[in-house]
Chimera marker file (.cmm) of the C-alpha trace (Angstrom):
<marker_set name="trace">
<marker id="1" x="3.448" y="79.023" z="148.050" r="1" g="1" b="0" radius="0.5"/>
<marker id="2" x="0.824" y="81.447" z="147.591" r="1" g="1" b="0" radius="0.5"/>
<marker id="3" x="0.406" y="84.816" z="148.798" r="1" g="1" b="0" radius="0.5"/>
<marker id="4" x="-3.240" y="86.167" z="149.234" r="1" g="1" b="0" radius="0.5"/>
<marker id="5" x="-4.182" y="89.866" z="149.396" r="1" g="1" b="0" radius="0.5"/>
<marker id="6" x="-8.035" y="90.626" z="149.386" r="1" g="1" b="0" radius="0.5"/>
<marker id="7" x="-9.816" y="94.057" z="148.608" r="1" g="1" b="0" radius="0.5"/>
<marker id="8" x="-12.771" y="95.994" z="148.012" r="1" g="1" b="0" radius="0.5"/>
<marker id="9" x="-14.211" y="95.769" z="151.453" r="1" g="1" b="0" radius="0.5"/>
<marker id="10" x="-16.171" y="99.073" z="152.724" r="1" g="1" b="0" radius="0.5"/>
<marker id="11" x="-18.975" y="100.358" z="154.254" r="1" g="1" b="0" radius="0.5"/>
<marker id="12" x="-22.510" y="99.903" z="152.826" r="1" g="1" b="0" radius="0.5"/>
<marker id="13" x="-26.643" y="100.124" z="153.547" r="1" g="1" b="0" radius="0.5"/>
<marker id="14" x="-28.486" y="97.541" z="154.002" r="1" g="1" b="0" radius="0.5"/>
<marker id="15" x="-29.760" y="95.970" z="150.170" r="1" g="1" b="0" radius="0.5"/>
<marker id="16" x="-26.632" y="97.276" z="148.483" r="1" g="1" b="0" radius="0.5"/>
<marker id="17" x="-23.994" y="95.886" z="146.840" r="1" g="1" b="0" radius="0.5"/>
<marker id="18" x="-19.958" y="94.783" z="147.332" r="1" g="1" b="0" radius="0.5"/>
<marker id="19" x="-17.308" y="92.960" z="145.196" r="1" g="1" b="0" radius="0.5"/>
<marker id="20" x="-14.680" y="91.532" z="147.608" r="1" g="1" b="0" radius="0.5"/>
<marker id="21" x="-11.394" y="90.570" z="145.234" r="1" g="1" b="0" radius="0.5"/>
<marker id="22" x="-8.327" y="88.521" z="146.071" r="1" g="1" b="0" radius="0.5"/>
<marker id="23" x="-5.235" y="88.682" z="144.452" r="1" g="1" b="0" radius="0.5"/>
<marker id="24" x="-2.823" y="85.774" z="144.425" r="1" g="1" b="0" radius="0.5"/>
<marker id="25" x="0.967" y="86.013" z="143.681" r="1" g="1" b="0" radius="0.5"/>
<marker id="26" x="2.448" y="82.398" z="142.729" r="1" g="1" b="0" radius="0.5"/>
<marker id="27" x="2.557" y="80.231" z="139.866" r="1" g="1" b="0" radius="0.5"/>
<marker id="28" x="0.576" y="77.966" z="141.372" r="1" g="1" b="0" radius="0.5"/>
<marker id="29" x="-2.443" y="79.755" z="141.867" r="1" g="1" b="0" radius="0.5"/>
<marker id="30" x="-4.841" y="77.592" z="139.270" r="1" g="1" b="0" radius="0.5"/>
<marker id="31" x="-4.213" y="74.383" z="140.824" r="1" g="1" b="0" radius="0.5"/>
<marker id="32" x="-5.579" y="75.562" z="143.971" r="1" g="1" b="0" radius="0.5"/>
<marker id="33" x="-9.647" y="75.259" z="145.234" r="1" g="1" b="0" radius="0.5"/>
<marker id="34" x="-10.286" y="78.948" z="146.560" r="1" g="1" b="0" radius="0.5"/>
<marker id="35" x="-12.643" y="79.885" z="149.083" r="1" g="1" b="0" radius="0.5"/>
<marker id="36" x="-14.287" y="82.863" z="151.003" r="1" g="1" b="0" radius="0.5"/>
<marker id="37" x="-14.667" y="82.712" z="154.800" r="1" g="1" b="0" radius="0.5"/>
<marker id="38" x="-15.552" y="85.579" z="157.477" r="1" g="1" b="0" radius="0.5"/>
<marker id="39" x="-15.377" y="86.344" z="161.080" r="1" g="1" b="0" radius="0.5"/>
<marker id="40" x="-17.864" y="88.626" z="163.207" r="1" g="1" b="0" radius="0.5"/>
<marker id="41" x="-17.066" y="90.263" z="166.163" r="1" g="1" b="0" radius="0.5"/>
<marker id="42" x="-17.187" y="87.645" z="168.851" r="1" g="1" b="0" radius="0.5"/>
<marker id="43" x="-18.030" y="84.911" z="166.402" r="1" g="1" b="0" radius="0.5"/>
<marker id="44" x="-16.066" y="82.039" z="164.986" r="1" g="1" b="0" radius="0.5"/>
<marker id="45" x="-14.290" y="82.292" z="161.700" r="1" g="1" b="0" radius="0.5"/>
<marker id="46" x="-17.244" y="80.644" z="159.168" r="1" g="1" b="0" radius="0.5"/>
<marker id="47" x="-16.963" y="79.316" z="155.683" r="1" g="1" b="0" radius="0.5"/>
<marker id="48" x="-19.033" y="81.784" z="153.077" r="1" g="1" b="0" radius="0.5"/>
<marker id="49" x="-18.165" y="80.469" z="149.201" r="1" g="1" b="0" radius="0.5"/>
<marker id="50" x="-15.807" y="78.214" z="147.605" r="1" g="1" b="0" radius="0.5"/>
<marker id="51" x="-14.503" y="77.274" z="144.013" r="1" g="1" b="0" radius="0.5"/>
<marker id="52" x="-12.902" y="74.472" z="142.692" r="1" g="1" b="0" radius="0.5"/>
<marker id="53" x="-9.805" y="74.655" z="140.428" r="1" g="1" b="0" radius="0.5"/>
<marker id="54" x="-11.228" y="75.022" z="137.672" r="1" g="1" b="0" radius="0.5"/>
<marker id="55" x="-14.658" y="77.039" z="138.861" r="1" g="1" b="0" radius="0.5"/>
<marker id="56" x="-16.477" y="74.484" z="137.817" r="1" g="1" b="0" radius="0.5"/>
<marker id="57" x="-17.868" y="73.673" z="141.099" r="1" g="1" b="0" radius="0.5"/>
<marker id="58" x="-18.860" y="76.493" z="143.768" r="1" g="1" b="0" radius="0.5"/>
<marker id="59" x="-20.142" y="75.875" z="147.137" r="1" g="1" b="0" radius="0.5"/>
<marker id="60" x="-22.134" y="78.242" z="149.608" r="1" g="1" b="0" radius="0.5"/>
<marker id="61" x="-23.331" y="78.905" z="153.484" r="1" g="1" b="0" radius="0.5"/>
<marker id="62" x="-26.642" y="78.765" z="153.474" r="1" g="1" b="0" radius="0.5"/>
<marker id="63" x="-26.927" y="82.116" z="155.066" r="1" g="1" b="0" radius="0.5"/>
<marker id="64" x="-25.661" y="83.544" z="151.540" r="1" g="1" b="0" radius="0.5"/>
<marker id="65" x="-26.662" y="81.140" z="148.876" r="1" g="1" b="0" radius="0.5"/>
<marker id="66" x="-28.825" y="83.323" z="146.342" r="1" g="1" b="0" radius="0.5"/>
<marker id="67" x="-27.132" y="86.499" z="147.038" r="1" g="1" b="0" radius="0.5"/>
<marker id="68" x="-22.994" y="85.830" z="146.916" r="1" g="1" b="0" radius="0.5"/>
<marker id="69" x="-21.502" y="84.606" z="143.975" r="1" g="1" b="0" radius="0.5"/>
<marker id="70" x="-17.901" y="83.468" z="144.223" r="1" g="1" b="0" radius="0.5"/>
<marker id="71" x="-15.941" y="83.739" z="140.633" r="1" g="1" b="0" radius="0.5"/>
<marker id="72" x="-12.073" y="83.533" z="139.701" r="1" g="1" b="0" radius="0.5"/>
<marker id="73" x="-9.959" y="84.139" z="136.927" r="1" g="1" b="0" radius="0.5"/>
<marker id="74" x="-7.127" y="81.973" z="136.460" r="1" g="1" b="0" radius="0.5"/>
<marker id="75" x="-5.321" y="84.552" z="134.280" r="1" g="1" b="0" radius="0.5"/>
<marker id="76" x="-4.980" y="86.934" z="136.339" r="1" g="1" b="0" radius="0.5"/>
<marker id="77" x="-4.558" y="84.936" z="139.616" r="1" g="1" b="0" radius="0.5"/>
<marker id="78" x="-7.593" y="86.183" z="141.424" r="1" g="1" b="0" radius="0.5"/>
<marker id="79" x="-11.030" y="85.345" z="142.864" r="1" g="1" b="0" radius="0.5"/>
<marker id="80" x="-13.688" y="87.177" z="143.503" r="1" g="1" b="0" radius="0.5"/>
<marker id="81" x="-16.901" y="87.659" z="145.722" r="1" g="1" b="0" radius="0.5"/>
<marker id="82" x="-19.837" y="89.344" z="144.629" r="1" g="1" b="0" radius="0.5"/>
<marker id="83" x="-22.515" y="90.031" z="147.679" r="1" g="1" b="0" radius="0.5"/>
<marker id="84" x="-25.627" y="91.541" z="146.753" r="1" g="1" b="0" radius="0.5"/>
<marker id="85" x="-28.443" y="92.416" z="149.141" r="1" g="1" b="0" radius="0.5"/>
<marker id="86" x="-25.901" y="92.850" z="151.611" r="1" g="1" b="0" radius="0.5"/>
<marker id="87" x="-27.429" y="92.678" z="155.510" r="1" g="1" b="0" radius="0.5"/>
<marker id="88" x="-26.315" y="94.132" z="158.664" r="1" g="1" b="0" radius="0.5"/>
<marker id="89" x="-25.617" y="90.072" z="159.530" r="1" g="1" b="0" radius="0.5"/>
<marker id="90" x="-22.813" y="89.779" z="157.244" r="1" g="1" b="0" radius="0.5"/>
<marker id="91" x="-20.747" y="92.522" z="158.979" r="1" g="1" b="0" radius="0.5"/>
<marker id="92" x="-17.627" y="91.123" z="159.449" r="1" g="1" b="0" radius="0.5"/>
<marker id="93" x="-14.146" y="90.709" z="158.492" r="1" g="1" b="0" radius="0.5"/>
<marker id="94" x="-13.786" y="88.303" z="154.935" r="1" g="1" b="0" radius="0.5"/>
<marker id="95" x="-10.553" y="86.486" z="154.517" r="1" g="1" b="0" radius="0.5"/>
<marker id="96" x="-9.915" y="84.660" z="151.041" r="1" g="1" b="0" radius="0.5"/>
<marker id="97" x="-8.289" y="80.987" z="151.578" r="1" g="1" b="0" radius="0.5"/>
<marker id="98" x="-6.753" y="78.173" z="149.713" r="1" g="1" b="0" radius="0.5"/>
<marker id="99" x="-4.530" y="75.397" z="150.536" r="1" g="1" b="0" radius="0.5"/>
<marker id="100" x="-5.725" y="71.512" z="150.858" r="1" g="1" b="0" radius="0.5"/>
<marker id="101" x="-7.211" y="72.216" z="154.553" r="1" g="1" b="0" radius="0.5"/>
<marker id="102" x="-7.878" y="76.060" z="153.743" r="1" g="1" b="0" radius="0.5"/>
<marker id="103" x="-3.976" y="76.787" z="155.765" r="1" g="1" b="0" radius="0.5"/>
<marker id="104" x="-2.872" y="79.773" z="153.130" r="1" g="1" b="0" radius="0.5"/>
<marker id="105" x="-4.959" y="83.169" z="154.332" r="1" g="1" b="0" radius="0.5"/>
<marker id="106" x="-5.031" y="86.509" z="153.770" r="1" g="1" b="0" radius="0.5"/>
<marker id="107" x="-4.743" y="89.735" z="155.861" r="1" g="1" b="0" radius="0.5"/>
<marker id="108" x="-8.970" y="89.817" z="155.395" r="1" g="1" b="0" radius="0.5"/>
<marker id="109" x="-11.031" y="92.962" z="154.750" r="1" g="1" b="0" radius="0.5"/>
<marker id="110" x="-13.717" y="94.685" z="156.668" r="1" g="1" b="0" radius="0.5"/>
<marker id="111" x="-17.328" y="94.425" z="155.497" r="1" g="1" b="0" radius="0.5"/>
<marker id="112" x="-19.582" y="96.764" z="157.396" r="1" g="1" b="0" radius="0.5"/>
<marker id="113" x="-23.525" y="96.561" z="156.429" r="1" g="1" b="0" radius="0.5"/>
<marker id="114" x="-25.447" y="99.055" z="158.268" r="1" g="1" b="0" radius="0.5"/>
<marker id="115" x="-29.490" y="98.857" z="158.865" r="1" g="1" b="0" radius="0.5"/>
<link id1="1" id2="2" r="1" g="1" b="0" radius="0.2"/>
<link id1="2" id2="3" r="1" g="1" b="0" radius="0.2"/>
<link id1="3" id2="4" r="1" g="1" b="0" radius="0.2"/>
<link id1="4" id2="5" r="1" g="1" b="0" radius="0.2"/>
<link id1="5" id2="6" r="1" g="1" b="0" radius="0.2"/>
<link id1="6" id2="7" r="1" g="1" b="0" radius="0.2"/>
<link id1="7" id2="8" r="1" g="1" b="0" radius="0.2"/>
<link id1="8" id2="9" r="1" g="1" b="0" radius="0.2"/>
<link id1="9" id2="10" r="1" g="1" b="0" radius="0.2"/>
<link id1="10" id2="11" r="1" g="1" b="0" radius="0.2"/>
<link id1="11" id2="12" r="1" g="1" b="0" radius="0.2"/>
<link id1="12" id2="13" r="1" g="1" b="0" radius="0.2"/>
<link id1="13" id2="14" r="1" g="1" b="0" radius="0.2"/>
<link id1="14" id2="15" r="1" g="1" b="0" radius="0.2"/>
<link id1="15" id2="16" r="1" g="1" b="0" radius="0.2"/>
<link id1="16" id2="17" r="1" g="1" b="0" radius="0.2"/>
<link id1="17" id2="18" r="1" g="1" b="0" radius="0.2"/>
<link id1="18" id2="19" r="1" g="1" b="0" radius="0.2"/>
<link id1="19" id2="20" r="1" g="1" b="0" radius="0.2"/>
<link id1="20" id2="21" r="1" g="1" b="0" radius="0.2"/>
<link id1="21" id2="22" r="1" g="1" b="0" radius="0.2"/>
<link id1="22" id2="23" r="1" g="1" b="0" radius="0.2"/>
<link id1="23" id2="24" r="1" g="1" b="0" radius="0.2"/>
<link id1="24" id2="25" r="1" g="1" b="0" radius="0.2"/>
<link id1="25" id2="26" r="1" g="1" b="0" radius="0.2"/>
<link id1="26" id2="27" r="1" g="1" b="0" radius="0.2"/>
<link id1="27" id2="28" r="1" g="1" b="0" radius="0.2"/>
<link id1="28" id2="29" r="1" g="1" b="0" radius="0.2"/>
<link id1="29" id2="30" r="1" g="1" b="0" radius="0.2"/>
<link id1="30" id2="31" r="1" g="1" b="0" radius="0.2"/>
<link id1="31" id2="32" r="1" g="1" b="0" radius="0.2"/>
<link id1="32" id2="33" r="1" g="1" b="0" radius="0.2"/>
<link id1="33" id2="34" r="1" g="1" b="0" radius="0.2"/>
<link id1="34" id2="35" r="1" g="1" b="0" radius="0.2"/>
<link id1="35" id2="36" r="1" g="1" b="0" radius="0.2"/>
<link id1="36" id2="37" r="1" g="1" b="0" radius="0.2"/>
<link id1="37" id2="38" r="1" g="1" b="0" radius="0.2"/>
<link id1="38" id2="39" r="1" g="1" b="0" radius="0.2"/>
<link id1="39" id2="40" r="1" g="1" b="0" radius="0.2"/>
<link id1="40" id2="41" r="1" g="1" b="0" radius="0.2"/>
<link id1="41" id2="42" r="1" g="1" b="0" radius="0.2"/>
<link id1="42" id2="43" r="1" g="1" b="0" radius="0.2"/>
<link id1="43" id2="44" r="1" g="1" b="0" radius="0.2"/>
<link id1="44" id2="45" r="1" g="1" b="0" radius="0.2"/>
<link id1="45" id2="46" r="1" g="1" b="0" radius="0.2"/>
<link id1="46" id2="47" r="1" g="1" b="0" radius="0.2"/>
<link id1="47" id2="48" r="1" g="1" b="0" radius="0.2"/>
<link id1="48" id2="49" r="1" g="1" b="0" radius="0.2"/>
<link id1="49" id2="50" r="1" g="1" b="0" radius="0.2"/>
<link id1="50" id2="51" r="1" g="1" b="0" radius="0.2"/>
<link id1="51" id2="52" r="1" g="1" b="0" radius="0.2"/>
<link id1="52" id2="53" r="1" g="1" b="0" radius="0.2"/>
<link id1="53" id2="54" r="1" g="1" b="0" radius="0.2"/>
<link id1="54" id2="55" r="1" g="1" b="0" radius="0.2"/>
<link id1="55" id2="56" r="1" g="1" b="0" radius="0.2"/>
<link id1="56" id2="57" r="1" g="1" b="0" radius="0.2"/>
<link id1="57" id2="58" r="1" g="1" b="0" radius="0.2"/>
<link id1="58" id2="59" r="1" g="1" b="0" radius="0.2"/>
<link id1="59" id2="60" r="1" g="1" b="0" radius="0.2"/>
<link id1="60" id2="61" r="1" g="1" b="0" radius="0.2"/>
<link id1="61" id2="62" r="1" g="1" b="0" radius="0.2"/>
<link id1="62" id2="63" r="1" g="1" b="0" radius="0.2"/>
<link id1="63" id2="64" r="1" g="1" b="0" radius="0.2"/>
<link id1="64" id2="65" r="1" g="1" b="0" radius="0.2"/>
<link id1="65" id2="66" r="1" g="1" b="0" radius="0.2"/>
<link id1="66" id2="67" r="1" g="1" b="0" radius="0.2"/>
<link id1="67" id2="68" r="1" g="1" b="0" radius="0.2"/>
<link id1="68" id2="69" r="1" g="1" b="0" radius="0.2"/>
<link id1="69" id2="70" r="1" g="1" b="0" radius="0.2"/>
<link id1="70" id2="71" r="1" g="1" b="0" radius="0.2"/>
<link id1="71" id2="72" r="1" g="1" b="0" radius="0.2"/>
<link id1="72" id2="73" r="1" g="1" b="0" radius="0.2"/>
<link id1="73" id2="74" r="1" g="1" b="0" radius="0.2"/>
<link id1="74" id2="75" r="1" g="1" b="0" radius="0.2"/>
<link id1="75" id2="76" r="1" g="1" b="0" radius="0.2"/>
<link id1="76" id2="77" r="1" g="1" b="0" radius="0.2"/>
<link id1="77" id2="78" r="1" g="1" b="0" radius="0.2"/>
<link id1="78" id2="79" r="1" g="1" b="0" radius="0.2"/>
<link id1="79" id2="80" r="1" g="1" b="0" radius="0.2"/>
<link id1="80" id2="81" r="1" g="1" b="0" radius="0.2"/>
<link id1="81" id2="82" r="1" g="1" b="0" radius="0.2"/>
<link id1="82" id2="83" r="1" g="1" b="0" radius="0.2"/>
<link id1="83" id2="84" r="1" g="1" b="0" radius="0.2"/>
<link id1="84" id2="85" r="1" g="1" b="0" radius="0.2"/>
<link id1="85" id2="86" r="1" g="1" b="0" radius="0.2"/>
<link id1="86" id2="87" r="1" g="1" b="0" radius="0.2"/>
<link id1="87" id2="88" r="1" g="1" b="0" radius="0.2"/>
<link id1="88" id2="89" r="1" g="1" b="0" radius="0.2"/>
<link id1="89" id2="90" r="1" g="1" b="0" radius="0.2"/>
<link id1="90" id2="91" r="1" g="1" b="0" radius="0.2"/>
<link id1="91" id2="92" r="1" g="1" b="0" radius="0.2"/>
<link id1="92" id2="93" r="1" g="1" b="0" radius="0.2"/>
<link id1="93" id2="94" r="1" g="1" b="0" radius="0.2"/>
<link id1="94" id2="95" r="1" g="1" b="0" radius="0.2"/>
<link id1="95" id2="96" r="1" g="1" b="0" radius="0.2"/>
<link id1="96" id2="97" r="1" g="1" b="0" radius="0.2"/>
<link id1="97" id2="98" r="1" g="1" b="0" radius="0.2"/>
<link id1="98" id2="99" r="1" g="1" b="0" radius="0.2"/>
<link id1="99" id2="100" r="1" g="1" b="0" radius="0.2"/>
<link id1="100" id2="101" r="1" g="1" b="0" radius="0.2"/>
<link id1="101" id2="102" r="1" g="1" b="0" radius="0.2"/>
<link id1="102" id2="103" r="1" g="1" b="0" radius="0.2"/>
<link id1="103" id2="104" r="1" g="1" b="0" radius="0.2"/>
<link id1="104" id2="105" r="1" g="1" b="0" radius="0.2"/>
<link id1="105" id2="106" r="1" g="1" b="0" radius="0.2"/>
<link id1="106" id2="107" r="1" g="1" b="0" radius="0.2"/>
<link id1="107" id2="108" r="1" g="1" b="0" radius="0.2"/>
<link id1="108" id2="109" r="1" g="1" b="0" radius="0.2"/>
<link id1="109" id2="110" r="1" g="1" b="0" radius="0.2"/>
<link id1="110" id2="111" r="1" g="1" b="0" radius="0.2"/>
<link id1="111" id2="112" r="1" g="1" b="0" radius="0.2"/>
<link id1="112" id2="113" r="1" g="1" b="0" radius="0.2"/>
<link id1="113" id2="114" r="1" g="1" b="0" radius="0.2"/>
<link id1="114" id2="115" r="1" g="1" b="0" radius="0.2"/>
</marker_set>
């Protein structure tokens, strides 16, 4: 089983920049597909980035292709989510996820974008 603990949420303007991380405890952490997903006040929980196993494949949400970039490190048992040109839209809170149907979360960390 993996444990998932993400970071590096925070308050920012509008065109800056954050670096969400996620650190996983567990052997098993490489064999696992990672993903980013987030929830807005009110709003469904929505799917934001994803990585294979191996990070050779990524996937996005339209809404943040060209400006997130989802990496990982396999050493050190983490992922990572890089948003750039951060809007007041992606205000949320972002949870980090793994698991064959995304069922291992974290606690999630609040992203705040103000105009």
């Amino acid at each position: 089983q993996v444990h998932l603990v993400e970071s590096g949420g925070g308050l920012v303007q509008a065109g800056g920049s954050l670096r969400l991380s996620c650190a996983a405890s567990g052997r098993t952490f490489s064999t696992y597909n990672m993903g980013w997903f987030r929830q807005a006040p009110g709003k469904e929980r929505e799917f934001v980035a994803s990585m294979d196993r191996t990070g050779g494949r990524t996937g996005y949400a339209d809404s943040v292709k060209g400006r997130f970039t989802i990496s990982r490190d396999n050493a050190k048992n983490a992922v990572y989510l890089q948003m750039n040109s951060l809007k007041p839209e992606d205000t949320a809170v972002y949870y980090c996820a793994c698991g064959l149907n995304w069922d291992l979360w974290g606690q999630g960390t609040q992203v705040t974008v103000s105009s």
